[in-house]
N, C-alpha and C positions, 0 to 999 in steps of 0.2 A: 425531434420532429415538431414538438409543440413550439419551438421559435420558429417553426418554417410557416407553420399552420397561421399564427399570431402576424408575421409579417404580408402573408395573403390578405387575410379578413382589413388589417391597416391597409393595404393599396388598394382594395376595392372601392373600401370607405373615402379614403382619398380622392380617387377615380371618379368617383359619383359625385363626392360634394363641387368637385372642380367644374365637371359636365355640368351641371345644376344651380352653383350659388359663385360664377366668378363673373361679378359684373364691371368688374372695372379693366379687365385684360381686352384688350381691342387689338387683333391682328389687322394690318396696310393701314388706308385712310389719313398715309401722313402727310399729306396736304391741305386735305380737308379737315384735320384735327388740329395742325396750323392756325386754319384759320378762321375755329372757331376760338380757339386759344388764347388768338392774339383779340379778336374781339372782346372777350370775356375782362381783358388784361388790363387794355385802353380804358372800361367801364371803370375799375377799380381805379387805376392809376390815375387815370387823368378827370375821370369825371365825364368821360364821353356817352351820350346816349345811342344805345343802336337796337335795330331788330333785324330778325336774320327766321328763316325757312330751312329745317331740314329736310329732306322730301327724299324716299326713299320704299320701296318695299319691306313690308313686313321681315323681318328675321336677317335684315342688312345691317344691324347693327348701329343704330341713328340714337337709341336711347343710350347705347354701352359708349358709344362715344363722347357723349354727356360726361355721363360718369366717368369715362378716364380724363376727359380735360380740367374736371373738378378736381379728380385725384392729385393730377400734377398742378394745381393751381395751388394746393395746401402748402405746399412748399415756399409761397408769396407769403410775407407777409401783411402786405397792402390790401391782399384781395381776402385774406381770413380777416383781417381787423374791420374792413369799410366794405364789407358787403354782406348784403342779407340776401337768400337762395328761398322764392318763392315756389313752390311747385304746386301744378294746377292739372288736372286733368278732364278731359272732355266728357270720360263716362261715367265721373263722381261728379263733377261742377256741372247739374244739368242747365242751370239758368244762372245770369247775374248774381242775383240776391246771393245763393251760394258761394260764388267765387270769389264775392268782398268780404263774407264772413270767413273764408278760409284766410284769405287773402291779411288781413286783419288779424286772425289768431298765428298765423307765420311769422306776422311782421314782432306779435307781443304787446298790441297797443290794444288789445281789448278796456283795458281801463279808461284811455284817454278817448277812443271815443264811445264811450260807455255814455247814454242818456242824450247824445248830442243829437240835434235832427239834421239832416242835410235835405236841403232843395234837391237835388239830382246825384246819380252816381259819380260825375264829375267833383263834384265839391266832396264828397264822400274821399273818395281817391286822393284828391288835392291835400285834403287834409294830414290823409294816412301818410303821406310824401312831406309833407311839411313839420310832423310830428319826430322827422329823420334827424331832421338840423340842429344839431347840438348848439351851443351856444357860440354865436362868429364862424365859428370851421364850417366848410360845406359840408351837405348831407351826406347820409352814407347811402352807398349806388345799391340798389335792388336787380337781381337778377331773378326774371319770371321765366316758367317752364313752365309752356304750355304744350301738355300732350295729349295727341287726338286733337290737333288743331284744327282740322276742318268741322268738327263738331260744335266748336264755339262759334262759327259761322251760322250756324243756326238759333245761335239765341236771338231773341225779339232786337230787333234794329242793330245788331252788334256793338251794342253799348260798352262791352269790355271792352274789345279791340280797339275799336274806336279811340277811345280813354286812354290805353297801354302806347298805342302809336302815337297817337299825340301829344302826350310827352315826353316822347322818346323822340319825337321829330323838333317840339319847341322847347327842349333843355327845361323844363321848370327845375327836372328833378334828374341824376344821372340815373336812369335805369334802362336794363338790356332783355327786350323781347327776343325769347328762342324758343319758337314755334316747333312741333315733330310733326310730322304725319305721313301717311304711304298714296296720298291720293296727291298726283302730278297734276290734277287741273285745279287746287284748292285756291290759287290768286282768281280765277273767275269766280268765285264761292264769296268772293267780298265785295261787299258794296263798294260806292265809287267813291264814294269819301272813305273810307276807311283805307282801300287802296290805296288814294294818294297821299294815305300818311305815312305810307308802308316805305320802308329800304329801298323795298325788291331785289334786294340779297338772299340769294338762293343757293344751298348746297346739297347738291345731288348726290345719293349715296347707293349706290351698286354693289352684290356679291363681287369681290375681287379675283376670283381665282380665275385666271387665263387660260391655266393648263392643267392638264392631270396631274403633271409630276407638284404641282403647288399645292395641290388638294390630297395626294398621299402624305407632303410633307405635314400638311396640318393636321393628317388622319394621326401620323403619328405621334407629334408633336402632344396629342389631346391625352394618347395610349402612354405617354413615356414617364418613366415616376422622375422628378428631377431631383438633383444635388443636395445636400444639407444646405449649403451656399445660396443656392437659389432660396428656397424654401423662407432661409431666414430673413433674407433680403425682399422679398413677396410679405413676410410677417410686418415689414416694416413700415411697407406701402400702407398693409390692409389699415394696421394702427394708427396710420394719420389721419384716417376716416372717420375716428372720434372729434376730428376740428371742426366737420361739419357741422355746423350748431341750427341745423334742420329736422323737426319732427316731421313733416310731409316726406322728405327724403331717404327711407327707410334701408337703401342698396347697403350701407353702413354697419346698418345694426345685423341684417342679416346675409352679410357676403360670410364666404369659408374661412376660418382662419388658419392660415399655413402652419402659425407656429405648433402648431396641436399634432404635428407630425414632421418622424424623422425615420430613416430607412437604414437597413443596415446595408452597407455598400455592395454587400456577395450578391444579397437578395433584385439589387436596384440593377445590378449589370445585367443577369441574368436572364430577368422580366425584361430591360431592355434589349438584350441580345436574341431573343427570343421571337420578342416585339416583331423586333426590324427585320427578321430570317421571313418567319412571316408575313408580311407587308409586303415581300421582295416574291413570294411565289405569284407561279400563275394566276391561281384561282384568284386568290386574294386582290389582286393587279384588276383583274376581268369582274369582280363585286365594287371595285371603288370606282372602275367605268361605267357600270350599270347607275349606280350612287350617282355620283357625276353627274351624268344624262339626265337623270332625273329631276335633280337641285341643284345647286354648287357653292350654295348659303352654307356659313357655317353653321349659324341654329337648326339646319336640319343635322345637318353630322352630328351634330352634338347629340341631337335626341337618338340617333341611330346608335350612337355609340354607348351611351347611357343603358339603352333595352340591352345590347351585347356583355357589354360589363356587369350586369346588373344578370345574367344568366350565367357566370361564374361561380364553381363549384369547390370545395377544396381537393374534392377527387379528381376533376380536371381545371386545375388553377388556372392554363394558361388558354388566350385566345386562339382558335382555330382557322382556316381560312374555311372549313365546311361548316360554323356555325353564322359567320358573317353572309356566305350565300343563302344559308336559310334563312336570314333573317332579311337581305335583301328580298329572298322571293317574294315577300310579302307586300313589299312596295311596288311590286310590279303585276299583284294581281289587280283586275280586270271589275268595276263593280258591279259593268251592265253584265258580264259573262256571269256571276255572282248570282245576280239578280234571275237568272234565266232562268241558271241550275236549279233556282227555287218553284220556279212556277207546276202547274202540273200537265201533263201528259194533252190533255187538250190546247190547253194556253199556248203551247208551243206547235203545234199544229200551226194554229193561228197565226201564230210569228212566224213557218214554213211558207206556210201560203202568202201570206204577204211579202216573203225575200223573195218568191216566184212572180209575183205581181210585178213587185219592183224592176227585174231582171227582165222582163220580157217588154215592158213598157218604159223603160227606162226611168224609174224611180216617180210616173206618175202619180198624183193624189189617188186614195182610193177610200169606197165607204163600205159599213157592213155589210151591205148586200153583193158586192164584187167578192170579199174575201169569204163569203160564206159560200158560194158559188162554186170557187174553187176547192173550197174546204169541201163539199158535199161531194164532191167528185171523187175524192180522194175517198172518202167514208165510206162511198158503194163498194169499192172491193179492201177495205180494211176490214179486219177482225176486231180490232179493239176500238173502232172509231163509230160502227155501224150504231143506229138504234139513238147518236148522243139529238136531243130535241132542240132549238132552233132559239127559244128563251135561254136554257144553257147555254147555249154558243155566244149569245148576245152580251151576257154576262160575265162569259171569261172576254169575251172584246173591251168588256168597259172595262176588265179589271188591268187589262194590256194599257190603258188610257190612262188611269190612276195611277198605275207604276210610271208612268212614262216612257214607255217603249214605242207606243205613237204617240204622237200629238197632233189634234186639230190644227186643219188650216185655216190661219186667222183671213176672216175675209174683210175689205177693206169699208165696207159697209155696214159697222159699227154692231148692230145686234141682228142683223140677220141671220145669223149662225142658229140663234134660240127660236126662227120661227120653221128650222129647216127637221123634221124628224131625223132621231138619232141614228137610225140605221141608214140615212143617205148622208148624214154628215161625213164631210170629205178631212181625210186623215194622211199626216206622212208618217215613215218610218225614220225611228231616232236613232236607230241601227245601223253599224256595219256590216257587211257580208261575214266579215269573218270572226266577227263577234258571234252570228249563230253559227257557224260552222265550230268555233270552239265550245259553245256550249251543245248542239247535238253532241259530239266526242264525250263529252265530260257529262253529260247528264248518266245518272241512276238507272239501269237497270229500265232502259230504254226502246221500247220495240221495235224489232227489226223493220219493220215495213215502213215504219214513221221515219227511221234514221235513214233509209233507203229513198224513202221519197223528200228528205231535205237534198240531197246528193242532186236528183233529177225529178224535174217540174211533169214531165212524161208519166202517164198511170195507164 
């Protein structure tokens, strides 16, 4: 049993570091990895200058696509000899100055321009670029990575960009602007000269899954332990990532290394047989449509499936389809319902009377003196409401205001709000109906008359 025990504890580890530290694996995008590929290729090969937008949502895979075009680029040998790999990011480069002193310790010319003064960051730059030109041969092509590109938008007059496009548009020197970022309006974010030095070469990048059965396939695909073949073949890849001759670049030093693990074949079919039986039931099927609904990003699967694997036991080694719904329910609880549960016994009153407010007036604005109103009505034949004073009630209101469960109605008259007293300031509800309906149900040990009169506005 202790080889059974040893070959577990290795597939978890496996499982984990794969969910966790594989940056260079990019599932679809084979168009778009095309063509950033071929761009990257031209720079090397021919000496062409370009810039290019990747524009995409958070956890779509914009930066891993990077990294695989790099990966398969190692394989050139034009593009490891004559290219240097800048990388630059938005919320470490907070200004210029920064970005040329990075910029500069990447490139390895800290000595040359050690002591020099430069008029402007242009001749700064020019220089760094001319410092490239070995003797007769042309220079060697620079490729910049700029991530969190809309934030360099905010530096003082966009002097980087500026600079990066402009020689990227007038050939001084071959280098290849590759912008990332998840905000789709960031070409309005640039000034109008800097704009017009730009490409305006733009690749859009989207979750890919279309369908459910695409998004099981990669559930399992993530679950599956692969081949000794494989494994060695992925070792092969990962160790060409020592060509990158980039300290800023760091996916290299810390991606997983395959070769550190090999499976015995009894154990690999097993888990995999196992796997897929699994995958294949109902429940399981009806957790990956919830999943689905919810995301359809691989980065979120990945984190879903890391917490699951990473809840594996050696007394229950294999996945369950009852620990994946428990761990889905989690993603579909509720924060405002959360939030309710927490409040106390009067506060929720409050939020009563005001879904009665709303329901009867059709979701009109209303101010504390309306919902105390009805609140008071209600307290003359409650037992546990009777006797509460008029300051407390006031108090659990504003504390409804803070959570944000109302919100003030912004009035279009700039500070009038401040000269209106707070008990007529007019307020909406941030609630659904059936937001309090689920938290009445779920609240603690809840008095009947209270749960009774959410139900019906009638007393």
């Amino acid at each position: 049993m202790p080889e059974a025990v040893q070959e577990f504890a290795k597939a978890r580890r496996f499982l984990k570091e794969r969910l966790q530290r594989d940056y260079t694996t990019l599932r679809g995008y084979s168009e778009e990895r095309s063509n950033v590929r071929q761009l990257l290729q031209r720079t090397a090969e021919m000496g062409e200058s370009n810039s290019l937008l990747l524009i995409g949502p958070r956890g779509a895979g914009k930066t891993t696509l990077i990294n695989a075009v790099l990966t398969d680029l190692l394989d050139n040998k034009a593009f490891v000899d004559n290219t240097l790999i800048v990388h630059l990011d938005g919320n470490l480069h907070t200004d210029d100055r920064l970005a040329l002193k990075s910029i500069t310790v990447q490139m390895r010319l800290e000595n040359a321009a050690d002591g020099k003064v430069f008029g402007s960051f242009a001749e700064n730059l020019a220089f760094l670029l001319q410092c490239l030109k070995s003797g007769g041969k042309r220079a060697k092509s620079v490729v910049f990575l700029l991530e969190e590109f809309d934030l360099f938008c905010t530096h003082h007059n966009q002097t980087l960009l500026y600079n990066l496009f402009d020689v990227s548009q007038s050939a001084q020197a071959p280098i290849c602007v590759l912008g990332v970022t998840c905000r789709l309006d960031v070409i309005e974010l640039l000034e109008k000269r800097v704009k017009s030095r730009f490409s305006h070469r733009q690749v859009f990048l989207f979750p890919t899954s279309d369908q459910l059965e695409q998004y099981a396939a990669l559930c399992q695909e993530l679950l599956s332990l692969p081949s000794n073949s494989s494994l060695k073949s992925a070792a092969e890849r990962v160790n060409s990532l020592q060509m990158l001759r980039s300290e800023a670049l760091s996916f290299g030093r810390r991606h997983f290394d395959p070769a550190a693990y090999t499976f015995d074949s009894r154990f690999r079919e097993g888990w995999n047989k196992q796997l897929a039986k699994m995958l294949a039931s109902q429940p399981a099927q009806r957790t990956l449509q919830t999943l689905y609904d919810f995301d359809i990003s691989e980065a979120f699967l990945k984190n879903f499936l890391f917490r699951l694997v990473a809840q594996l036991r050696e007394e229950s080694p294999h996945i369950t389809a009852e620990q994946m719904s428990a761990l889905a329910a989690q993603y579909e609880g509720d924060d405002k319902v959360e939030l309710l549960c927490g409040l106390s016994v009067l506060e929720l009153c409050l939020i009563i009377a005001v879904k009665h407010h709303s329901e009867i007036y059709d979701r009109d604005p209303f101010n504390f003196e309306i919902i105390f109103a009805r609140f008071s009505k209600f307290a003359k034949v409650s037992t546990t409401m009777q006797g509460v004073e008029r300051s407390i009630v006031l108090k659990a209101f504003e504390h409804l205001r803070i959570g944000e469960l109302i919100l003030p109605v912004s009035s279009g008259s700039g500070n009038a709000s401040g000269k209106v007293q707070k008990e007529f300031e007019m307020h909406k509800m941030a609630l659904t109906y059936g937001q309090i309906q689920q938290a009445v149900q779920r609240y603690q040990a809840l008095p009947t008359e209270v749960a009774q009169w959410s139900q019906s506005s009638l007393i």
